[in-house]
C-alpha positions in Angstrom: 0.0 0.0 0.0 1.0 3.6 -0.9 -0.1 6.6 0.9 -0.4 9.3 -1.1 1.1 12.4 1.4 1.0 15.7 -1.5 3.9 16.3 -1.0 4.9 18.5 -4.1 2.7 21.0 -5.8 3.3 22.5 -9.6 2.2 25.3 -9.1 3.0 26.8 -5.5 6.6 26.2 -4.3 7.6 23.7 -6.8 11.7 23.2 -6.2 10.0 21.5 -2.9 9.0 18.2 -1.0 7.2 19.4 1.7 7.0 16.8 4.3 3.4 16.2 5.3 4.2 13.2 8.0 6.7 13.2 10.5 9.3 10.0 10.1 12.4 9.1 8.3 12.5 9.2 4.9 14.4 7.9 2.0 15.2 10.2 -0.5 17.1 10.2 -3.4 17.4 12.0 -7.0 19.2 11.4 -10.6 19.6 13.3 -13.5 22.3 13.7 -16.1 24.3 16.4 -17.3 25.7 17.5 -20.5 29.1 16.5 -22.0 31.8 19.1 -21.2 35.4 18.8 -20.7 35.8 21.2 -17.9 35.4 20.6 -14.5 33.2 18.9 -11.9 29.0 18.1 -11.2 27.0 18.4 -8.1 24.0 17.3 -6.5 22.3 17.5 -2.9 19.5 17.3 -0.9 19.2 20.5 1.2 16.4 20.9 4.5 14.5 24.1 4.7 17.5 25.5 7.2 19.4 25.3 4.5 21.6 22.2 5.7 22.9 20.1 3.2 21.8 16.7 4.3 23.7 15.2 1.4 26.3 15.7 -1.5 27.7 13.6 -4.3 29.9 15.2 -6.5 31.4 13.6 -9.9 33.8 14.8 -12.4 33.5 15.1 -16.0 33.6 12.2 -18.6 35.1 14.4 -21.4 33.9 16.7 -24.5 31.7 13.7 -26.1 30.0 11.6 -22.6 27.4 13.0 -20.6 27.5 13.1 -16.8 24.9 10.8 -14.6 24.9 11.3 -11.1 22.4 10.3 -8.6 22.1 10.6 -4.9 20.5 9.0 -1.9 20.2 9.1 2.0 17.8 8.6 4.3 16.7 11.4 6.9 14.5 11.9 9.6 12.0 14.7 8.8 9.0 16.6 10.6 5.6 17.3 9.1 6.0 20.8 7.8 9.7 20.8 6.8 10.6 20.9 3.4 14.1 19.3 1.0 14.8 20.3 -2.5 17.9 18.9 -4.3 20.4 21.4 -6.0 22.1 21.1 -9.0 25.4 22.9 -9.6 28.4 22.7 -11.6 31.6 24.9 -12.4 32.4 24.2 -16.0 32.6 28.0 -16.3 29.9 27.7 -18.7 26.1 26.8 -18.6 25.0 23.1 -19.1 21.5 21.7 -19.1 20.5 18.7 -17.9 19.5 15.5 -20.4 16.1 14.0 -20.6 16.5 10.0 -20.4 20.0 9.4 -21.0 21.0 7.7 -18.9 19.1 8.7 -15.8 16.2 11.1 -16.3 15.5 13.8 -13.9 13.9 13.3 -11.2 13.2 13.7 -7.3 11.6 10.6 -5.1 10.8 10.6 -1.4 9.6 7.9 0.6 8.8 7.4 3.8 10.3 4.2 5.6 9.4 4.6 9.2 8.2 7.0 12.0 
């Protein structure tokens, strides 16, 4: 059985999982980035106090290969705080993010306990 908790909205506050029942939750997000030759990719899961609960960071593959990089922890949360996962790089140029190749982008939360 799945409970759906609403835990994201489109439309009001979207960057956020807003964290409807208190417990411990796994979280965990993938995405890929665009090939570039120049330096390194990040990704986190940040609480509304601005605490990073998590970082992974991965260097480039090269000019030609896209970057995957995916994250996971598992955190205890209260009903009414919030996480968002940041996405940062320092190529010294923008990149975007690829759509299904290898990992599309996306956010998951799930809670495993109270």
């Amino acid at each position: 059985d799945f409970k759906d908790d609403v835990i994201h909205s489109t439309t009001v506050n979207a960057h956020r999982i807003e964290i409807n029942t208190s417990g411990k939750y796994a979280l965990h997000a993938a995405m890929t980035f665009t090939a570039n030759a120049t330096g390194t990719r990040y990704v986190a899961v940040k609480n509304q106090a601005g605490t990073y609960l998590t970082i992974s960071e991965v260097p480039n593959n090269g000019a030609s290969v896209a970057v995957p990089i995916k994250i996971a922890t598992a955190y205890s949360l209260t009903a009414g705080n919030w996480v968002e996962v940041v996405v940062f790089q320092d190529s010294g140029g923008a990149l975007t993010l690829v759509v299904n190749q290898p990992y599309y982008a996306h956010v998951e939360a799930w809670l495993i306990g109270t």
